[in-house]
N, C-alpha and C positions, 0 to 999 in steps of 0.2 A: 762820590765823596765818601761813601759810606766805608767800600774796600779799600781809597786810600789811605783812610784814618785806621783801618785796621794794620795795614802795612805797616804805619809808622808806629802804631802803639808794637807792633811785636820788635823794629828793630830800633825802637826808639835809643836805646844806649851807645849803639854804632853810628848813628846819624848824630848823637850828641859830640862823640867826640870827633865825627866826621868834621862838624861845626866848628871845632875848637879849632882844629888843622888845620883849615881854611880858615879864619880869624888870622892866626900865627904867620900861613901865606902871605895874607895882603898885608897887614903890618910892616911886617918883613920890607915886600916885593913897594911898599907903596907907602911911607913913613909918613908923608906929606897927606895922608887922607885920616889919618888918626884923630886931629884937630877937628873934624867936620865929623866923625864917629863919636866924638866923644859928645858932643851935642845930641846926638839921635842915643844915646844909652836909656837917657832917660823916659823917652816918648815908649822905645822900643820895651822897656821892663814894664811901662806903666801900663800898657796893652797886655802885656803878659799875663801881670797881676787884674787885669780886668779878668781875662780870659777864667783866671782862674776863680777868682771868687763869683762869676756867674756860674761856674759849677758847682760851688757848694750854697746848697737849699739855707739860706739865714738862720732859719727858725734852729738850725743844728749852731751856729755860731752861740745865741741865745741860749742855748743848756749846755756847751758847753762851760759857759761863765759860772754853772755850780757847780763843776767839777774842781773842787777846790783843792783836792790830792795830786791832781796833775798841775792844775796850776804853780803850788805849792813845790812840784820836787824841777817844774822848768826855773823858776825863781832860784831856787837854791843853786842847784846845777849851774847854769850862769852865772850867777852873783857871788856865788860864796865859792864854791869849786875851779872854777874858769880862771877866777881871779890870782887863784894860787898857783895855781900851772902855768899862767901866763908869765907869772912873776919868777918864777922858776925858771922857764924857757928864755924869760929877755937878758938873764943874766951872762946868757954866751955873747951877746953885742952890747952888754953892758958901759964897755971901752967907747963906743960910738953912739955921742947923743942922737944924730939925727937915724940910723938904723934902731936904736934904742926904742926912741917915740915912736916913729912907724910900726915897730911892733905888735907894743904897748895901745897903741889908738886901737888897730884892728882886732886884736885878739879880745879887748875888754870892752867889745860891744855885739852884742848879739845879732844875730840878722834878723831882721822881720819882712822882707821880701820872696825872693825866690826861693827861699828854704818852701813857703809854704809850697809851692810849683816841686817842689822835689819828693818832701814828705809825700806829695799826693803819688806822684809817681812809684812810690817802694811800698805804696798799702801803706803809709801811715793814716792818723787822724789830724786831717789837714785841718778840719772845722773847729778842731779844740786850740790846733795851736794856732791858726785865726786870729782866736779869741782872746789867746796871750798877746798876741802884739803890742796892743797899747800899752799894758805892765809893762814889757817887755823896753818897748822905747822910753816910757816915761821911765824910768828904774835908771838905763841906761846915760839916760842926760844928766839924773842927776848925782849918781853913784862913780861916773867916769871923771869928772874933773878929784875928786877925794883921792880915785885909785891911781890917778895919773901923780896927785903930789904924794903920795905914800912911795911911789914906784919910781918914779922920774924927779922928784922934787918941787919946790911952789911956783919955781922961776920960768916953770915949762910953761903950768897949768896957765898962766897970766896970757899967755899968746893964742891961747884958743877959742872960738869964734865960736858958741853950739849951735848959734843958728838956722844953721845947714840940717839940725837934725828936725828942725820944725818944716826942714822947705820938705825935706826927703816925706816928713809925715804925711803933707797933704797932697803931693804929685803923686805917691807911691800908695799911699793905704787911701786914703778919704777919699779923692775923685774918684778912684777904680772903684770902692767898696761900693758909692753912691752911685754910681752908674751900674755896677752890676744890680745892685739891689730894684735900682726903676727899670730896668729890663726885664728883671724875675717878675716886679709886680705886672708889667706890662705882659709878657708870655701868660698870665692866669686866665687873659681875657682876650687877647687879640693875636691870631694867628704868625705873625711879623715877628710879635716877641721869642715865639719857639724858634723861628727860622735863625734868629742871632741867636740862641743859644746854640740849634745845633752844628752852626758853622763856626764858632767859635769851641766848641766841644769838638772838633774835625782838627781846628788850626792849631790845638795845643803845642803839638809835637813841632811842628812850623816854627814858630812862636818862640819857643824855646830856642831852637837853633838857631835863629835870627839875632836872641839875645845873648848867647853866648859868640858866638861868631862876633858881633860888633865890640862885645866888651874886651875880649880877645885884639882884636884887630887895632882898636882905639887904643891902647895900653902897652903894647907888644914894643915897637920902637924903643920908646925912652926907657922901656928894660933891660933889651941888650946895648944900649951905651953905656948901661952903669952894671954889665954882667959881674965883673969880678967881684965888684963889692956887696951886690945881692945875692949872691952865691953863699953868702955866710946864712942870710935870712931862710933862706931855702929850706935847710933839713930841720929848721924852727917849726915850720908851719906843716912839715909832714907829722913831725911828733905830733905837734898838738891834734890834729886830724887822729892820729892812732889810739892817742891818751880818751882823746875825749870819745870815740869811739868803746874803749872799755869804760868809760863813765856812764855813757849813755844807758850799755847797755846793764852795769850793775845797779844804778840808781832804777832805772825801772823796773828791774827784778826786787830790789828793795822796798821799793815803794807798792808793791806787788802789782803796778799798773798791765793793765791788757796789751797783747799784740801791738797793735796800730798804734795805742796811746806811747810805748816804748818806742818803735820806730821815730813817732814825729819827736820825743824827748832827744834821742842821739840825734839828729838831724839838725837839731833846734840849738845843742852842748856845742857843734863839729861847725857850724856854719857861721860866719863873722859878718857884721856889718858895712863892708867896707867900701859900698858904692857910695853909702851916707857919709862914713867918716874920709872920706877923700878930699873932700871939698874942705875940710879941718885941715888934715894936711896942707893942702897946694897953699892953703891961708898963714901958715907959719914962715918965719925971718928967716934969712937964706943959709945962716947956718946950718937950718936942718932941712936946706935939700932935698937930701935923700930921701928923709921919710916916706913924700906920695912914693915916690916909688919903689918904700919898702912892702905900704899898701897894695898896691897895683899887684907887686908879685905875690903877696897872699889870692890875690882874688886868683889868679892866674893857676897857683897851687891846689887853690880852692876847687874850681871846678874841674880841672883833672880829679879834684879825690871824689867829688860826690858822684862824678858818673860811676867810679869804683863803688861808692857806699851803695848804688843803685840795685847791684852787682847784691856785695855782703851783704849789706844789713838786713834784708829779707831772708835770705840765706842761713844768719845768728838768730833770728826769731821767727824761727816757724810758729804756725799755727799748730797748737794738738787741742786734743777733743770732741773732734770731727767736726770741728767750725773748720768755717774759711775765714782767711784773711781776703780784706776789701782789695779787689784789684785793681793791678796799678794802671789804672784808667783817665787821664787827668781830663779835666771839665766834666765829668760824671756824677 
């Protein structure tokens, strides 16, 4: 187990997007099996996110919570930044409400899942932005319906459902957090507990490809039916990847935060919420359609760029002063 994990952690970026291109296949080859992936998204992310917070030691979750300069400049970055740019970018599909809202939904909600599975992957500080999540979600329920009628207007906001952000909170963060957590305390004292840790610190890389691949595969179909018209959405969501890319990385130079602490920042500015706010979409009146599956191809977009961010972003912030940055070892 021990050489396979090593395998995967050195080709792990090739196996990612090996993942996506098998996703894109069966979609494709198998339109009729999407329906029954999209059921398994969430089990499948929710394992992931297990996986991954049983690699991060709690006790680091906990001090991350005073680190209030980082908290502070993901707050800003998101909420005050993000919002401008989005508003900027939706104004090329501004013509089309339901590409409009789709946008707008995913751009102006942060992700709080598998960003943290990624940050860990590029040496960021997964633990800290953990820590942000709940800001992060709470801020987002209640700052999204204000930027959606400032941006979209009142008559959108009235048809949205947030619900969905409370189910995404406890499938996604609370059961994984609490099960990794009685695992950790269980590994202190009884032999069983390290062995799930270290087979789950082995299946990261698995894990990952398993989640990309279905979310891929479940989504891919009802993309290319509506190809021509999400084709405008397209070079939307490259900019923002690009933009917020240089945000990331000026805002943590600003903020004079550390290495790892900038990484998880751009990762945190570049990465949308859009497995939560899907279920918003598919819940709106059929004039806006489109929308989920303006979503969809953000995520789609999405994870093509972060395997590249895997790539860059370590690459734009080396380590000097003869530290190392934490390597990118996920469940470690």
């Amino acid at each position: 187990m021990t050489s396979a994990a090593a395998w995967w952690d050195r080709h792990g970026v090739w196996l990612y997007v090996a993942a996506i291109a098998f996703g894109v296949v069966v979609g494709v080859a198998i339109p009729g099996a999407g329906a029954a992936l999209r059921f398994a998204t969430t089990p499948v992310l929710a394992l992931l996110l297990f996986a991954t917070f049983l690699g991060i030691p709690l006790i680091e979750v906990g001090r991350a919570f005073r680190d209030i300069r980082f908290l502070g400049t993901v707050l800003a970055v998101n909420f005050l930044v993000v919002p401008a740019v989005a508003f900027g970018l939706s104004r090329l599909v501004s013509d089309d409400p339901g590409l409009l809202l789709g946008v707008l939904l995913v751009l102006l909600t942060p992700c709080v899942d598998y960003v943290i599975v990624f940050t860990g992957l590029a040496g960021g500080a997964r633990a800290r932005l953990l820590a942000a999540t709940p800001l992060l979600m709470l801020a987002q329920i209640v700052l999204l319906p204000a930027y959606l009628w400032l941006f979209a207007g009142g008559t959108v906001v009235a048809e949205i459902d947030l619900a969905p952000f409370a189910e995404a909170l406890l499938w996604l963060i609370v059961l994984p957090l609490g099960a990794a957590a009685l695992v950790q305390a269980l590994a202190r004292r009884h032999r069983i507990g390290r062995r799930i840790e270290r087979l789950f610190a082995a299946a990261m890389v698995p894990l990952m490809m398993a989640t990309l691949a279905v979310v891929v595969a479940s989504q891919i179909a009802d993309v290319g039916g509506q190809a021509a018209a999400l084709a405008r959405v397209v070079p939307i969501y490259v900019a923002f990847l690009a933009v917020m890319l240089v945000v990331g990385l000026g805002a943590g130079r600003l903020a004079r935060l550390p290495v790892p602490e900038t990484r998880a920042l751009v990762f945190s500015g570049a990465t949308r919420n859009s497995l939560v706010v899907l279920p918003l979409a598919l819940a709106l009146p059929p004039a806006f359609a489109i929308a989920p599956l303006a979503v969809v191809t953000q995520t789609l977009v999405e994870l093509v760029g972060l395997v590249v961010f895997l790539r860059v972003v370590p690459a734009l912030t080396p380590v000097t002063g003869g530290s190392s940055a934490p390597r990118a070892q996920p469940g470690r």
